[in-house]
C-alpha positions in Angstrom: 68.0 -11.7 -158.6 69.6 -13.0 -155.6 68.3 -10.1 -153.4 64.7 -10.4 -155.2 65.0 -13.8 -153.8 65.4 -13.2 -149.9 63.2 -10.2 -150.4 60.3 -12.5 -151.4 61.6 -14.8 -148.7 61.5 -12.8 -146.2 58.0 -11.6 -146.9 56.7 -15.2 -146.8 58.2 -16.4 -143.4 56.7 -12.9 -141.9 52.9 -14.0 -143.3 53.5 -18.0 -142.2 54.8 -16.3 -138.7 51.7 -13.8 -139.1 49.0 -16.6 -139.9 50.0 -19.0 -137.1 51.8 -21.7 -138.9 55.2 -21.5 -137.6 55.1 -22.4 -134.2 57.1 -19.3 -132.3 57.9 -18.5 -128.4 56.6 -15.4 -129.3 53.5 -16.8 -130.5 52.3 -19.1 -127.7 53.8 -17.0 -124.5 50.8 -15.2 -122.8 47.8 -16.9 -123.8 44.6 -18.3 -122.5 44.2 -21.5 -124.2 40.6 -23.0 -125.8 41.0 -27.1 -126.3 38.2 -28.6 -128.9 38.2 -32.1 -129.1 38.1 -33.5 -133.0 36.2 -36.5 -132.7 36.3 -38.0 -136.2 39.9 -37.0 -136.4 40.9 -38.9 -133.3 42.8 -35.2 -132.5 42.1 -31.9 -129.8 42.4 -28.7 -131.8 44.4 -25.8 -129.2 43.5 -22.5 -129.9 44.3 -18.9 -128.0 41.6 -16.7 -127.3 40.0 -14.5 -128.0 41.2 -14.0 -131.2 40.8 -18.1 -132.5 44.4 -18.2 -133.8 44.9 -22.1 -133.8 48.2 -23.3 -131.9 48.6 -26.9 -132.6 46.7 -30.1 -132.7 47.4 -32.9 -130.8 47.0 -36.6 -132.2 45.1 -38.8 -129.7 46.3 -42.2 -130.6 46.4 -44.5 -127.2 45.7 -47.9 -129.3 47.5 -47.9 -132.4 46.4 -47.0 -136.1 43.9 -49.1 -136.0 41.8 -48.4 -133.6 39.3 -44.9 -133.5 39.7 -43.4 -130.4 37.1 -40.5 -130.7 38.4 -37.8 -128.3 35.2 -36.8 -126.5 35.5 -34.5 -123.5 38.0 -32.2 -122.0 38.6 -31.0 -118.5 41.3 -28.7 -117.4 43.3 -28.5 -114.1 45.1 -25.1 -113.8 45.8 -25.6 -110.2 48.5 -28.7 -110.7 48.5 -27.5 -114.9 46.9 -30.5 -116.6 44.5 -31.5 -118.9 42.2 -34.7 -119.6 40.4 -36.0 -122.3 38.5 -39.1 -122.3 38.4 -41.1 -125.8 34.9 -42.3 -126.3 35.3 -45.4 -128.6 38.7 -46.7 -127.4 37.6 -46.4 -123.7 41.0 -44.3 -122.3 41.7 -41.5 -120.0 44.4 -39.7 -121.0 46.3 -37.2 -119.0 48.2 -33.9 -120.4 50.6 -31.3 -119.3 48.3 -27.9 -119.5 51.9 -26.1 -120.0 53.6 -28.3 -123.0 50.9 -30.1 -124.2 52.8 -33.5 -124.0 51.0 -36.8 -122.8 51.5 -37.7 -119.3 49.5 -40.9 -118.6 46.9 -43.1 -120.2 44.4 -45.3 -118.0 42.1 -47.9 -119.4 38.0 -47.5 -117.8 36.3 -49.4 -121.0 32.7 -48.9 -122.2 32.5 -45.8 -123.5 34.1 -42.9 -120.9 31.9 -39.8 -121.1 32.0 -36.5 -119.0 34.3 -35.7 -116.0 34.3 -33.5 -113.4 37.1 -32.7 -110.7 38.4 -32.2 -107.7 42.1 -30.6 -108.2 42.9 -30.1 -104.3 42.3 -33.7 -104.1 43.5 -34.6 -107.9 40.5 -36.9 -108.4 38.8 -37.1 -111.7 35.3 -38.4 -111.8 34.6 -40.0 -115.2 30.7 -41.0 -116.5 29.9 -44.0 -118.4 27.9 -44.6 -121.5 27.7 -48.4 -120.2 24.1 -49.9 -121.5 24.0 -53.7 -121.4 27.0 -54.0 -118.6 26.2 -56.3 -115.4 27.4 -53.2 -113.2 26.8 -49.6 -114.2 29.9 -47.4 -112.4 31.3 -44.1 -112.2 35.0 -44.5 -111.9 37.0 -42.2 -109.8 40.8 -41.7 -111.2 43.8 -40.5 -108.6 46.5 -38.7 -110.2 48.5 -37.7 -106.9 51.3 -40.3 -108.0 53.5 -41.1 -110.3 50.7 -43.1 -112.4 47.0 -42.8 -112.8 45.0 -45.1 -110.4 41.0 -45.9 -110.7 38.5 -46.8 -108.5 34.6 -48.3 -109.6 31.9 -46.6 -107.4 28.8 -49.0 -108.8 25.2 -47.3 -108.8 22.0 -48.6 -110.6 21.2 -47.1 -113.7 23.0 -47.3 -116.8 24.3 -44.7 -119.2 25.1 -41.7 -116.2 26.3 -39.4 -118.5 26.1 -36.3 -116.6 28.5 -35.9 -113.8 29.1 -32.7 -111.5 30.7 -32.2 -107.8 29.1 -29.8 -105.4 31.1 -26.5 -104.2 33.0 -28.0 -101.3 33.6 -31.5 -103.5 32.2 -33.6 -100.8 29.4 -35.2 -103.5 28.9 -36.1 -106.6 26.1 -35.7 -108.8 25.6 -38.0 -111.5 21.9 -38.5 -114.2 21.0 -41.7 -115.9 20.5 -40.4 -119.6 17.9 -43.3 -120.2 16.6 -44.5 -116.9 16.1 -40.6 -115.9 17.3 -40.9 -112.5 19.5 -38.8 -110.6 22.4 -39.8 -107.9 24.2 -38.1 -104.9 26.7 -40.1 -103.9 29.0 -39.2 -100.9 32.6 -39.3 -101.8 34.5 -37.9 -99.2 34.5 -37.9 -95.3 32.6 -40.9 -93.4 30.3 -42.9 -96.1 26.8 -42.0 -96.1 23.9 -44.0 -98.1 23.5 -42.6 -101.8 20.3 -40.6 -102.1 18.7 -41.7 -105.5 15.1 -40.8 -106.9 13.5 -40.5 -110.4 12.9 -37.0 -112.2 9.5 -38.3 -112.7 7.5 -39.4 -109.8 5.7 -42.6 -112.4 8.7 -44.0 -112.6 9.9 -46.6 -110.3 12.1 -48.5 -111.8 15.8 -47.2 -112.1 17.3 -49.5 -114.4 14.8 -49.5 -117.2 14.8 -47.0 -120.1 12.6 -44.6 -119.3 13.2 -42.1 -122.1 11.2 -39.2 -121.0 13.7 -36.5 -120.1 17.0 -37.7 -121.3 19.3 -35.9 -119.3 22.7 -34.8 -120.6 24.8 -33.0 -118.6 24.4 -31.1 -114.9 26.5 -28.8 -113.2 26.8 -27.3 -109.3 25.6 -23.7 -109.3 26.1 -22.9 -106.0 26.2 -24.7 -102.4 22.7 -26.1 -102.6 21.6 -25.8 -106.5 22.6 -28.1 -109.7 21.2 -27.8 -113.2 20.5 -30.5 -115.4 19.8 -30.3 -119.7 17.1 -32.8 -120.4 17.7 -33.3 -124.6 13.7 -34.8 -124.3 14.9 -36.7 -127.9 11.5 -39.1 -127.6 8.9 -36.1 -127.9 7.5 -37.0 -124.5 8.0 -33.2 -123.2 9.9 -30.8 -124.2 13.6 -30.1 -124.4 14.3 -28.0 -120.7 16.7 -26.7 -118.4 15.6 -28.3 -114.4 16.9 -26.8 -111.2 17.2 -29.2 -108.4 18.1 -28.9 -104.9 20.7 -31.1 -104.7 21.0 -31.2 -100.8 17.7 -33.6 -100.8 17.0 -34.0 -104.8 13.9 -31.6 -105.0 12.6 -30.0 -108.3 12.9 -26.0 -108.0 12.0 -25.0 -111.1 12.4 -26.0 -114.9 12.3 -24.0 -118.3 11.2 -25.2 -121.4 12.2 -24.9 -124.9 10.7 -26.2 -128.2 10.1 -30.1 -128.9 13.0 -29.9 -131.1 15.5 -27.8 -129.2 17.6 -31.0 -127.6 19.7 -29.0 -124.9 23.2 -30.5 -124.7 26.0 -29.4 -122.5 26.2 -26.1 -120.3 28.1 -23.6 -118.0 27.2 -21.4 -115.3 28.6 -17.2 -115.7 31.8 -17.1 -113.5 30.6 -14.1 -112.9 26.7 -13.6 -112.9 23.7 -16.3 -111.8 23.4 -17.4 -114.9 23.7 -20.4 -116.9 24.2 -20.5 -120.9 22.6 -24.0 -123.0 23.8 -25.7 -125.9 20.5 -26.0 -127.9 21.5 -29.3 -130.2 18.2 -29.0 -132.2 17.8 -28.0 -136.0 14.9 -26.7 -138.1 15.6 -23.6 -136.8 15.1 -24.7 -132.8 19.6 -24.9 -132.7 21.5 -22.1 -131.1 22.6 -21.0 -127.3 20.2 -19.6 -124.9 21.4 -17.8 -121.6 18.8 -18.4 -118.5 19.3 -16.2 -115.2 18.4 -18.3 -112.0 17.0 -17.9 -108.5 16.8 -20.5 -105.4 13.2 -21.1 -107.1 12.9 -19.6 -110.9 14.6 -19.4 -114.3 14.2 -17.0 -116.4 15.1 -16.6 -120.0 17.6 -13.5 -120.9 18.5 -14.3 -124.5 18.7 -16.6 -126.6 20.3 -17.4 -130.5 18.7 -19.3 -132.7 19.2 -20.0 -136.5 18.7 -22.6 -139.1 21.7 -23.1 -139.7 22.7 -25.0 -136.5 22.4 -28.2 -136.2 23.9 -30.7 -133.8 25.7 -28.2 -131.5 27.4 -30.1 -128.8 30.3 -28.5 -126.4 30.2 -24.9 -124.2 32.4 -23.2 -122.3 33.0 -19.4 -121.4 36.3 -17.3 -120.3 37.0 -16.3 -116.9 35.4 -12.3 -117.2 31.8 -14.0 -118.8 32.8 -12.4 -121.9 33.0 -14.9 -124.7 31.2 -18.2 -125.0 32.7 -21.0 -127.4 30.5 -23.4 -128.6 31.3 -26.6 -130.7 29.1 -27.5 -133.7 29.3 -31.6 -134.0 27.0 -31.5 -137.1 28.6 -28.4 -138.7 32.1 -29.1 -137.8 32.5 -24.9 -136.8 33.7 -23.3 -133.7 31.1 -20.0 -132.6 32.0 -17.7 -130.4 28.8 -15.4 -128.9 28.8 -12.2 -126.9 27.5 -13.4 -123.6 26.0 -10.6 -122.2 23.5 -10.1 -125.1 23.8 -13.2 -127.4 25.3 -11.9 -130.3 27.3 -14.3 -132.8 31.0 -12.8 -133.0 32.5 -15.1 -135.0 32.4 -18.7 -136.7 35.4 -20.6 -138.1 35.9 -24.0 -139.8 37.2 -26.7 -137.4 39.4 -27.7 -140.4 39.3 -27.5 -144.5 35.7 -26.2 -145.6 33.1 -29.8 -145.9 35.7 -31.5 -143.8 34.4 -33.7 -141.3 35.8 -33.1 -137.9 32.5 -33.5 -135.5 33.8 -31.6 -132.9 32.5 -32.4 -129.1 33.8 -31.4 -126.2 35.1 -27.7 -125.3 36.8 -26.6 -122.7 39.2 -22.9 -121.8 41.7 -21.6 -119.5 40.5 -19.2 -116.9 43.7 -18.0 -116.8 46.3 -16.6 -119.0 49.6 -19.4 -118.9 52.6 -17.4 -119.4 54.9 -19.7 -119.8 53.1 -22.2 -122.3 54.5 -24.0 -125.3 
């Protein structure tokens, strides 16, 4: 009976150790990590690619029990190994070791952090603002060369700036007014030059007003000259599109449109190709990922992915070779992973317990493979 015993034992330890839920050296050495923040669960699911095996959660918690943070976007920092997550509802930055996992350092910004982007040679975080009815709308900078995080308000006119992007050399930032639809380049390094501001639609004039024609969402830096920007169009005005702008001057290149409903969300340029893959956040059968190749003056659709059964997708990112793309569904609570050379859907897995509600948002991955992680 005895032996019985350990036999079964033994073959239960080797399935936990098989499935992930011990926690092993073995396990977690030589991975490329994927963070998903859990927004409703005030947590950021870790998994290792490509394969989805979950390695941990983490518990965001920077205001006691009683307060919902709502983890809301993730941005990694492989050259100094750190990650940072801003909590939406509790109004924190909160700084991680990329190697362990363990907090480092909280910092309080208020009203409703958003996106970041950064600068790792410089260890600057920029952080966007979901501010509406505040006296001063601001983009706060965050230094983490020191022992403690330190902030810095750079005040512009136009409330909720939600998107948020550096160019190549990190000399500017980019930053779009999701209601006001107006678009920023600010100067943040070297000797200060005047902001350059203007509205995506030359019948607006006023850029502290709700506009509400192209609700921008997020924009990125394609290359020295170009940034993209996701207009969600929520209002019906025009349709949900991808713009290019010039962001030397702020010129329109080019634009692409999708359906009324399609509500693109976040995005991510190929590390490898000029291309640039969209978060489609609509439903009826207008949700899904689209992939759109780019020139100096077009865009072009190459695929896209579309299915009546997304709704609400939110976060993208992609893995180092262009592989694999990871996408978040907020409304669905799944993570997706798509082939992105030709758009096929690899794999979907529950973000938790089937009809749990997680609401997953932001997404971000390791480019590169951590060797020594815990």
């Amino acid at each position: 009976m005895q032996l019985k015993t350990n036999i079964i034992g033994l073959f239960l330890i080797s399935v936990f150790i098989g499935c992930g839920i011990f926690d092993t050296t073995e396990t977690n050495n030589n991975v490329t990590k994927l963070y998903v923040t859990l927004q409703q669960q005030d947590k950021v699911a870790i998994y290792n690619t490509p394969d989805l095996t979950l390695l941990k959660t983490i518990s965001i918690n920077f205001t006691g029990d009683n307060v919902t943070d709502t983890p809301h976007f993730i941005i990694l920092d492989e050259v100094n190994d750190y990650w940072f997550v801003t909590t939406m509802m509790s109004g924190w930055v909160g700084q991680y070791s990329l190697i362990t996992d363990e907090l480092i350092d909280t910092i309080y910004v208020g009203d409703y952090p958003a996106l970041m982007a950064i600068d790792p040679d410089d260890k600057k975080i920029y952080v966007s603002r979901m501010m509406n009815n505040a006296e001063t709308y601001i983009i706060n900078e965050i230094d983490y060369e020191g022992e403690s995080l330190e902030k810095r308000d750079i005040t512009l006119n136009s409330p909720i700036l939600h998107g948020i992007a550096l160019d190549n050399d990190k000399d500017y930032l980019f930053t779009v007014s999701n209601t006001a639809d107006w678009i920023y380049r600010v100067k943040i390094k070297g000797d200060y030059e005047d902001p350059i501001n203007i509205s995506m639609d030359e019948n607006n004039f006023d850029s502290e007003t709700a506009y509400k024609k192209f609700q921008p969402i997020q924009c990125i830096s394609l290359n020295d000259s170009l940034i993209a920007i996701t207009c969600s169009a929520a209002g019906g005005a025009v349709k949900g599109q991808v713009q290019i702008w010039n962001g030397n001057n702020l010129t329109i290149k080019s634009k692409y449109e999708f359906g009324s409903n399609s509500k693109p969300w976040h995005l991510i340029k190929s590390p490898v190709r000029k291309e640039i893959f969209i978060v489609l956040g609509g439903s009826d059968g207008e949700g899904g990922v689209a992939c759109l190749t780019y020139t100096a003056n077009e865009i072009k659709l190459k695929w896209q992915y579309m299915s009546g059964d997304f709704t609400g997708l939110h976060g993208i990112t992609i893995d180092a070779v262009g592989e694999y793309l990871y996408v978040s569904g907020r409304d669905t609570h799944y993570l997706y992973q798509f082939d992105a050379e030709h758009g096929s859907l690899i794999a979907s897995i529950p973000l938790d317990a089937e009809n749990q509600i997680v609401s997953p948002g932001g997404i971000s991955m390791m480019q590169n493979i951590c060797t020594d992680c815990e």
